[in-house]
N, C-alpha and C positions, 0 to 999 in steps of 0.2 A: 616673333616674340614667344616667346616659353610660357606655356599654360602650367602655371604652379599648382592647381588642383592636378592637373595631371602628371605632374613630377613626383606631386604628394602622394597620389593614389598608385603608381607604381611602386615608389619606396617603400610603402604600408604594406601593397601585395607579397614584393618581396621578403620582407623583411619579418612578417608576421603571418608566412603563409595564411592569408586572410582567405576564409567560405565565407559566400555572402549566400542568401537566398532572400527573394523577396523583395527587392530592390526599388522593384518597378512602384512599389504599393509607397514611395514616399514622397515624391512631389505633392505636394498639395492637399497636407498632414498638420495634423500636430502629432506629434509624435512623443509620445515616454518611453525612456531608455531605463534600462538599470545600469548600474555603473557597480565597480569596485573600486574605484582611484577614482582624485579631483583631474587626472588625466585621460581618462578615458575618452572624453572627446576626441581624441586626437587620433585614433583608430576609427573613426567614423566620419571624420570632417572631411576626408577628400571626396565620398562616395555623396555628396550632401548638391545639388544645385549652385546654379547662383543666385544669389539674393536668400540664399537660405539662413533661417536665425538657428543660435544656442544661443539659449538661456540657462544662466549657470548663475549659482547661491553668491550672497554676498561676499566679494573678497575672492574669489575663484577665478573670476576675469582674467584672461592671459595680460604678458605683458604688450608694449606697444611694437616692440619687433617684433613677437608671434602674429600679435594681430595684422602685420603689413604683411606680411608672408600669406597669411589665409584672407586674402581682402576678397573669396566670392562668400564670407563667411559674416555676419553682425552678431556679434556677440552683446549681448546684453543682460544686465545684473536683473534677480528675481523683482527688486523692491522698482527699477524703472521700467517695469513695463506696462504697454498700453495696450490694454485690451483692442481698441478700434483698430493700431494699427499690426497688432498681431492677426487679428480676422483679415485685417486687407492682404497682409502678405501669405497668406493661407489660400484667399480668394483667387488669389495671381500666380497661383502656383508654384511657391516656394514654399520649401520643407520648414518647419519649427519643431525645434527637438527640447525637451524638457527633461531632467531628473525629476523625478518622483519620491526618489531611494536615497536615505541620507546612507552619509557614510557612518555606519555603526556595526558595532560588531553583530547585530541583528537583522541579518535580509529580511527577514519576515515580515518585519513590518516597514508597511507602502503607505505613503503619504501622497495628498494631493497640491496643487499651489496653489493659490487664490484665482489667478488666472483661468487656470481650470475654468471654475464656476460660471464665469462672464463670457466664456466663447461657446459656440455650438459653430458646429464645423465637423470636415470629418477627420477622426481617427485611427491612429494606429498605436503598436506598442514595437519596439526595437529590443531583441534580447542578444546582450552582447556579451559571450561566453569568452574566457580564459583571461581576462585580462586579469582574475581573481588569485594568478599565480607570479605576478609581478612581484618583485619584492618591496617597494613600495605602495604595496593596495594593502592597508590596514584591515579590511574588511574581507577576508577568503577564509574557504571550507578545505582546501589545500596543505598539504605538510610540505609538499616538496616544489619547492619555488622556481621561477625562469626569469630567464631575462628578455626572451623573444619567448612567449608560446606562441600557440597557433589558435588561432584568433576565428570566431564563427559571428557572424551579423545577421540576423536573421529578422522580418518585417512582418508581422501580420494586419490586417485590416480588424479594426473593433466594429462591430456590428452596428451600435449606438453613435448619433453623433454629439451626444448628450454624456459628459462625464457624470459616472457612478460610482467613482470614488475609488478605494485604495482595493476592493474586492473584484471591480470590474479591472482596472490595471492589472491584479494578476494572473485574471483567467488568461488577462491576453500574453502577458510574458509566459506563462507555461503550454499556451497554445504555440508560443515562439520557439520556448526551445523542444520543446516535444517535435515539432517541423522540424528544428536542427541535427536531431539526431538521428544517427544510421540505424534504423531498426533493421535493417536486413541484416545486422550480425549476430552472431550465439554467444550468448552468454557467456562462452568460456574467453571469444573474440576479448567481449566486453570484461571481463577480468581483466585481461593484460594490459587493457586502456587504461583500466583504474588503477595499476598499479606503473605504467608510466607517468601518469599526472599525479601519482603521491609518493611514488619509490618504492624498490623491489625491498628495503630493508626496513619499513616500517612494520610494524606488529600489528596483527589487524585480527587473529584469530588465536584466543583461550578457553581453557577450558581445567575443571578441575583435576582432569588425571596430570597436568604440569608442563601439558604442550602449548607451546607457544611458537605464532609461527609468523612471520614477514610472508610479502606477497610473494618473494622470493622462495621461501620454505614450504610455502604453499603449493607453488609452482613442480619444485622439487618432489615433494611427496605424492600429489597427485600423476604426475607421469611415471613417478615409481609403481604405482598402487595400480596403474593403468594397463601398466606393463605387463602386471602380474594378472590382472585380471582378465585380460583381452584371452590367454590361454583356455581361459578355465569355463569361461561363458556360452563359448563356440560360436553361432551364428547367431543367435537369439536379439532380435531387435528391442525385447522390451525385458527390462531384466527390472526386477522388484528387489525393495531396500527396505529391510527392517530392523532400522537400527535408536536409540535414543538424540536428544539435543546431544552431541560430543563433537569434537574435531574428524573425528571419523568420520559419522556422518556427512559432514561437508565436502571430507576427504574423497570418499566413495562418490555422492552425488556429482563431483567434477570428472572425477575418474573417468566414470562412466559416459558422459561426454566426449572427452578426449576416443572414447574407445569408439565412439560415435553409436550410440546405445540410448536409448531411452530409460531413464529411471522408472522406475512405477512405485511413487511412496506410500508404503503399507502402512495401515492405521494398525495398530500389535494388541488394542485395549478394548473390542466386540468381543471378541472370542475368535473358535477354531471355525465354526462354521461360516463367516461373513468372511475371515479372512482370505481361507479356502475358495468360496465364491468370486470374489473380488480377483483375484488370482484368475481364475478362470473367465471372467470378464473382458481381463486385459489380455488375456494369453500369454501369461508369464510361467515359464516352466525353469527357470535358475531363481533364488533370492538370495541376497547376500544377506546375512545377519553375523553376530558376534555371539561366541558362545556363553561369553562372559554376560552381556546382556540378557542371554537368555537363561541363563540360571539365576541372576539379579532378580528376576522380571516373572521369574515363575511361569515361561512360556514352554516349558516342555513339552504340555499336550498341545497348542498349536502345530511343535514343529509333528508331533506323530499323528499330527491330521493332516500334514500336506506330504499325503501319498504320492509319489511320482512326481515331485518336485526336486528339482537338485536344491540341494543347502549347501549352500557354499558359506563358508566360516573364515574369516579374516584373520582367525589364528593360523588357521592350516595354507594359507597363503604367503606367509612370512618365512618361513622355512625356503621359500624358492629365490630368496633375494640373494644373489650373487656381486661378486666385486662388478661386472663386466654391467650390470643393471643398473646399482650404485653409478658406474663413472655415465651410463647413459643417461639416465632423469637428472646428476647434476649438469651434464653438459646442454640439454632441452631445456634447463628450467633457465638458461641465461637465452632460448631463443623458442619462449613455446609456442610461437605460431606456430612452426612446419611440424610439431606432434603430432596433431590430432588428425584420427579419421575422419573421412566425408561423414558431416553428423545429421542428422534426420531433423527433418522440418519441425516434430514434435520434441521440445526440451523435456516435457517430464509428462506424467500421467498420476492424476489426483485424483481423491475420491469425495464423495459428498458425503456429509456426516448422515446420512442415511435415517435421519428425525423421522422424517416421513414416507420409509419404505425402501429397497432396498437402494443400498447405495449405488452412484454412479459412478463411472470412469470419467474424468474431465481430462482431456489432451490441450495441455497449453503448448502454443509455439515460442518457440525463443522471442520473437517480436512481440507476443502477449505479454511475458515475464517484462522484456525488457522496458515496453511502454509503460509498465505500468509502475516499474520503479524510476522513470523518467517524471510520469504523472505525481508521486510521494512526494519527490527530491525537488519538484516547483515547488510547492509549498510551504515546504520548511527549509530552516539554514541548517542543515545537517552533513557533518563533514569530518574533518582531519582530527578535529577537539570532544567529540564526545565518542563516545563509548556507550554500545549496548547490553545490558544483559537478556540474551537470547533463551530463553525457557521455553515458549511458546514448542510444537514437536512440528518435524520440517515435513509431516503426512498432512499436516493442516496448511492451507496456501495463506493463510494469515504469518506461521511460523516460517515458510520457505520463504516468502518474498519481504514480506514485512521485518523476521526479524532474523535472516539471511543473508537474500541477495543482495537489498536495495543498503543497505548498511555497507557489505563487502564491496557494490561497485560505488559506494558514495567515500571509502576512504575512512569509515567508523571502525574502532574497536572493536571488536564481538567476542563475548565473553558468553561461552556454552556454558548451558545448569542442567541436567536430564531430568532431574525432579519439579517440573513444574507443582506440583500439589505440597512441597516441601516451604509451608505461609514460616516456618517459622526461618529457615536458613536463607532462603531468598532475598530476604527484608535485609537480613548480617552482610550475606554475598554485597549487596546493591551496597552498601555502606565501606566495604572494605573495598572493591575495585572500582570509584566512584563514579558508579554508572550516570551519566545523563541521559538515558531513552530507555525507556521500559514498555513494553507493548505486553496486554494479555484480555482476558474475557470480562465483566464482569463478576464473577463468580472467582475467579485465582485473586482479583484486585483487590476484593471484598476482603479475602485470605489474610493478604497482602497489607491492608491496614489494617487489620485487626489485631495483627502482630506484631506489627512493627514499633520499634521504637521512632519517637519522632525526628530523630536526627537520620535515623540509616537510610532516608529517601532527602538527603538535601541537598545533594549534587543531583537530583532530577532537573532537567530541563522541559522534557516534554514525556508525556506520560500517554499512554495509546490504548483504548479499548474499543474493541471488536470480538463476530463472531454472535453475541447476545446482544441485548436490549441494555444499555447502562442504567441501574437505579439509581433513582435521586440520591437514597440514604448509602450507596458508594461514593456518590460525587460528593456529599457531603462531608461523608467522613473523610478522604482524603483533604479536603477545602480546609477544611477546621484542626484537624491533626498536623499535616503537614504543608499547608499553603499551598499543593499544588493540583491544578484545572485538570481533570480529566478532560484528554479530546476524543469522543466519543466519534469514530467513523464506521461506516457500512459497506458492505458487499456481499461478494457472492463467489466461488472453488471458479464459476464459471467466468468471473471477469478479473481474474489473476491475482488478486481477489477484489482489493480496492476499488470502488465507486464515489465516495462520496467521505469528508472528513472536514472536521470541525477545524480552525485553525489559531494562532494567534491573532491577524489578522481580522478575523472573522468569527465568532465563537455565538452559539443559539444554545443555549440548556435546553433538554428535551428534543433534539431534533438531530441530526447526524453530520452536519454540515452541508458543504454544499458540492456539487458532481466535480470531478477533475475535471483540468483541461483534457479535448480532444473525445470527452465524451458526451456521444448524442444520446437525450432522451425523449421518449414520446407517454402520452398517458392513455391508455387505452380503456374504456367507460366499460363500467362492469353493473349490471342489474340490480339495481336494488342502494347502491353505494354512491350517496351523490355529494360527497367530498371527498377528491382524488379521483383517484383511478389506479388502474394497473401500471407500474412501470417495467417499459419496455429499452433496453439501453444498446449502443452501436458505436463502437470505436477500437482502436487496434489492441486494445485489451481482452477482448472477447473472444473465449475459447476457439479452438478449431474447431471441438465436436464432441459428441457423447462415446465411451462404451458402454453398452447397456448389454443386458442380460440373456433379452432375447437374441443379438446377436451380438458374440460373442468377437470381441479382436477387431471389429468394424467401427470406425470414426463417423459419425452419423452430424454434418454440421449442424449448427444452431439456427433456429426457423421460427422468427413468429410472424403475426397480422403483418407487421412491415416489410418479411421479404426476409430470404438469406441473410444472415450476415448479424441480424436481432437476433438479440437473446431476451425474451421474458421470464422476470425475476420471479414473476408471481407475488411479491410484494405489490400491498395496496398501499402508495403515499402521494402524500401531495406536497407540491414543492409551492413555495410562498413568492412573493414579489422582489425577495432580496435573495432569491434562489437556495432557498436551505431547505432542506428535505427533512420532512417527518413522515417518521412510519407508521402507518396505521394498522398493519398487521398482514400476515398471510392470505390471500385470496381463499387458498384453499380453508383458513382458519375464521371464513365468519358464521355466521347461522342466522336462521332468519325465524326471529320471532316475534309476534304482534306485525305484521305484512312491514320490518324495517329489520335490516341486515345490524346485526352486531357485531362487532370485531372482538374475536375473544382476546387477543393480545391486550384489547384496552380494560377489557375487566382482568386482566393479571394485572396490567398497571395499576389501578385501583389497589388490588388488593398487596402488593409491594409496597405502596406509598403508606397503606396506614398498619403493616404486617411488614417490615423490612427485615426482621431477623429470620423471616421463612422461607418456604419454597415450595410457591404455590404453580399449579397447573389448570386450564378449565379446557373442559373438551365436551362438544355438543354430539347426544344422541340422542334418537328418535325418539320421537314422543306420539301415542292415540291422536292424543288430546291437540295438543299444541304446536306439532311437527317437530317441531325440537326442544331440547332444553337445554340449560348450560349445568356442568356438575362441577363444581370445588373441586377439586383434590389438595390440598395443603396438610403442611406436617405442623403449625402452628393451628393448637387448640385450644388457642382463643380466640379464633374468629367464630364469628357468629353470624347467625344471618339477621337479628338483630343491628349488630357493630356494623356492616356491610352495609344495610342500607343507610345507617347513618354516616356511611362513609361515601355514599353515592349522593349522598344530600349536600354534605359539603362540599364537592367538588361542581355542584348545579348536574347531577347526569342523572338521565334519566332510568327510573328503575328499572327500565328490560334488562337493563345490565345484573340483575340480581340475580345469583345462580340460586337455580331452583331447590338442589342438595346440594350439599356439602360432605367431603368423603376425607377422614384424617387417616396420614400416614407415617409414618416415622421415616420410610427411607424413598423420595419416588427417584422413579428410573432416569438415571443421569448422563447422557454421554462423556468420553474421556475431555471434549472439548468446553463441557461444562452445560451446553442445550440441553435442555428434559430430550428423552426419547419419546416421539408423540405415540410411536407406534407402540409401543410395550404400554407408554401409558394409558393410552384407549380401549386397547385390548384389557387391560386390568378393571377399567372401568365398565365393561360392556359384560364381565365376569362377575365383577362384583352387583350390577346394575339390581337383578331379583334381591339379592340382600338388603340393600340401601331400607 
């Protein structure tokens, strides 16, 4: 007799080249699936036991010939089921598979059934990838459709055996597919994949100067550029990019890949002496910049402080394009795996905004970058239909990954602006190329509605702030202006950048959201602070390793309390019962007066909420008397210390929060990324200190 699960699960293997992983974890489950199609069972239903249930929404039920064909299969409608005999069959070890996920054109949001509620048992989650390229799955992030893809099933175990609703289902689907994907490939790997599952002629990168380009064009140009540049570099393993938001830039940064080269993106807006350092850090002796940028940009004395650095100039490289080069990168670009050099474990080399002292080198691996736009792309339904505008600058890993890579390997639009600081054209831009995802600081967002007309932000979708602390009176004003939620998320250059973000699904005012899948944290108790603790974080996002100063060109891994492999944030926060992170400030940012630690981040929050049109800073220094103090610095002079404590009254907080002076400024020291620079600001403080 012919076992029909096993005719089925052949024909499935074949036919939909099916990867499974995780398999083992679903006997004696309940299991939630996400689906794209009301057929998507059907790629799952041979690998399933016998006496295993689907339950499927009303009206979805197969017909009665399907059903005699899958008879190790019970299918049953959502509204007849029995809780007692779904635990029995749970108990006896047979799988029960659920939808969670309706079909809409919004993955994001996950739903639970009633069912849920009434069973305790154990769990898991089923993430089941490509079916979203079918041409009957009304619901995909996809342009370019199949009739067979190739199909990934992947199982994980949920930790709870107690459903916690639509937020706990999706740590486990992006715990799912984060498992499913090949992080051992490069990034460049991971381009041609995204541009098989959307098409080499889709348009996926713009920019103002009129280039537009398909994955295809992309393809092309960067092996061109590769070609040209592999010459000129010579051996040099880490070659530094100092160029603006443009198609260039991207251009270059692949390039460089392909040449199997390490980028090293330069921050262009310290000055000559950090750059210069930084430079010497990495061990970067080629940088590629644009002349044109650098006479835009007024960097002339940078380029006549990096002594003994080649400059290499993207105009003077165009000149070497020949027919024979021409027929070479279009003939690669229809097959650009076999391009590229053996490329180095490190994909790129970032710097840390250097707040608090001199900057660092952070070496991400291609497996960092790519986790961590694996970790973004769980979250949200972000795909073939929206469109980014990219401002953010690609020296900052908010800008590279965020508003970059994870866009170009998800199949979005990206639309370059090199003027991040430009509140007034930004807002036009966003309204004429009808962006739906805008990512930036705080402080550009502020810009950003300030200027805007209320219509140029209404093809927003989702709207992304990081890098800084989000103010209430930002979130407001976009709320009230233009209807839409800022998703305020956090990280760090060192965990590629992403840790933690607010969602549709899931959104906390005041708090950052909640950790990706696949990342571990731990809280480590710090003296004096007895809400939270230090957070320490561990997962395949976490940098390689430091360059630091004192030794220059040497990758130094990441080390804390827990062992290789943690990275401590230095961030003081505590994560709540429904897993949402609040930040309570830098470690190195508390002071301790009246024998109780204060976080000065919480007295700028104070002073924000009832001072929103300012830009205030406090910074503790020593004091005879009292060991430390806290000092104001704000360019808004009308705070008082009067107004201050009655603004520490309304909130119920207690007065140690009350800075002891107060110091008015018109301009304090601002990094290009939008953070106060703490160090120019302390120092000015400790200068000014005898005067006050």
């Amino acid at each position: 007799m012919i076992r029909r699960d096993a005719v089925s699960r052949w024909l499935i293997r074949r036919v939909f080249r099916v990867q499974t992983l995780g398999l083992e974890h679903l006997p004696g489950r309940l299991i939630a699936a996400n689906r794209f199609s009301r057929w998507d069972w059907l790629l799952f239903a041979p690998f399933l036991n016998e006496g295993s249930w689907i339950i499927l929404p009303a009206g979805e039920v197969p017909f009665q010939v399907i059903r005699s064909w899958c008879r190790w299969i019970h299918f049953v409608a959502e509204e007849r089921v029995d809780p007692l005999l779904l635990a029995r069959a749970v108990n006896n070890g047979h799988t029960v598979v659920y939808f969670p996920e309706p079909l809409s054109p919004t993955s994001g949001w996950l739903r639970t059934i009633p069912l849920s509620h009434d069973v305790s048992c154990s769990r898991g989650v089923m993430a089941l990838e490509g079916s979203e390229r079918w041409p009957f799955s009304p619901n995909t992030t996809y342009s370019k459709r199949c009739w067979f893809p190739k199909i990934f099933l992947t199982v994980v175990t949920l930790e709870s055996q107690v459903d916690q609703g639509a937020r706990h289902l999706q740590e486990g689907l992006g715990r799912a597919k984060l498992a499913s994907q090949s992080l051992g490939a490069t990034v460049w790997q991971a381009l041609i994949e995204a541009a098989h599952r959307h098409g080499r002629g889709r348009v996926i990168l713009e920019d103002e100067q009129g280039q537009r380009l398909g994955y295809g064009g992309l393809f092309f140009k960067v092996i061109l550029l590769s070609g040209l540049l592999r010459s000129r570099i010579g051996l040099e393993t880490r070659v530094g990019v100092m160029l603006p938001t443009t198609v260039g830039a991207v251009l270059t940064f692949f390039a460089l890949q392909v040449c199997g080269r390490t980028p090293v993106m330069l921050n262009f807006s310290p000055g000559p002496n950090t750059i210069v350092a930084t430079c010497r850090i990495a061990q970067v002796r080629v940088v590629v910049t644009s002349r044109q940028f650098v006479q835009k940009a007024n960097l002339s004395s940078v380029i006549d402080a990096m002594t003994g650095l080649d400059i290499l100039y993207l105009e003077d490289v165009r000149p070497a394009v020949t027919p024979w080069k021409l027929l070479h990168a279009w003939f690669f670009s229809h097959f650009p795996r076999g391009v590229a050099d053996k490329m180095q474990e490190a994909a790129v080399v970032l710097f840390t905004s250097g707040s608090e002292g001199t900057p660092k080198g952070v070496v991400l691996s291609h497996t960092n970058l790519l986790a961590n736009v694996t970790q973004i792309v769980s979250r949200f339904d972000l795909g073939a239909r929206d469109t980014l505008l990219s401002v953010l600058p690609m020296f900052h890993a908010f800008g590279l990954t965020v508003g970059t890579l994870a866009p170009l390997l998800a199949g979005m639009r990206v639309y370059c602006h090199p003027a991040v600081l430009d509140y007034r054209a930004v807002p036009r831009l966003a309204w004429k190329i009808g962006a739906t995802v805008l990512a930036g600081t705080d402080t550009f967002l502020r810009g950003y509605g300030r200027m805007a007309q209320p219509s140029d932000f209404l093809s927003i979708r989702y709207c992304f702030a990081g890098a800084e602390p989000l103010r209430a009176a930002t979130s407001t004003l976009w709320m009230e202006k233009f209807g839409i939620r800022i998703l305020e998320g956090y990280g760090a250059t060192e965990t590629a950048p992403v840790l933690a973000v607010n969602g549709p699904e899931g959104h906390c005012a005041g708090s950052v959201g909640r950790l990706l899948p696949g990342v571990r944290w731990r809280l480590r108790s710090i003296p004096g602070v007895i809400e939270g603790g230090g957070l320490m974080v561990s997962g395949p996002n976490i940098m390689m390793g430091y360059l630091r100063e004192d030794n220059p060109g040497v990758v130094q891994p990441p080390q804390a309390e827990e062992g290789v492999g943690w990275y401590d944030t230095g961030d003081v926060v505590r994560v709540d019962a429904a897993g949402f992170v609040w930040i309570l400030g830098r470690s190195k940012r508390f002071a301790k007066i009246g024998g109780e630690m204060i976080s000065l981040a919480q007295v700028e929050v104070v002073a924000a909420d009832a001072w929103p049109d300012g830009l205030h800073g406090v910074v503790a220094i020593a004091d005879p008397k009292r060991g430390e103090i806290l000092v104001m610095v704000t360019d808004d002079r009308t705070m008082t210390r009067q107004l201050f404590t009655q603004a520490l009254k309304n909130r119920g907080l207690s007065t140690l929060l009350l800075p002891s002076r107060f110091i008015y400024c018109d301009a304090l020291p601002v990094l290009a990324s939008g953070k106060l620079d703490w160090v120019k600001l302390t120092q000015w403080v400790l200068e000014e200190k005898d005067k006050i």
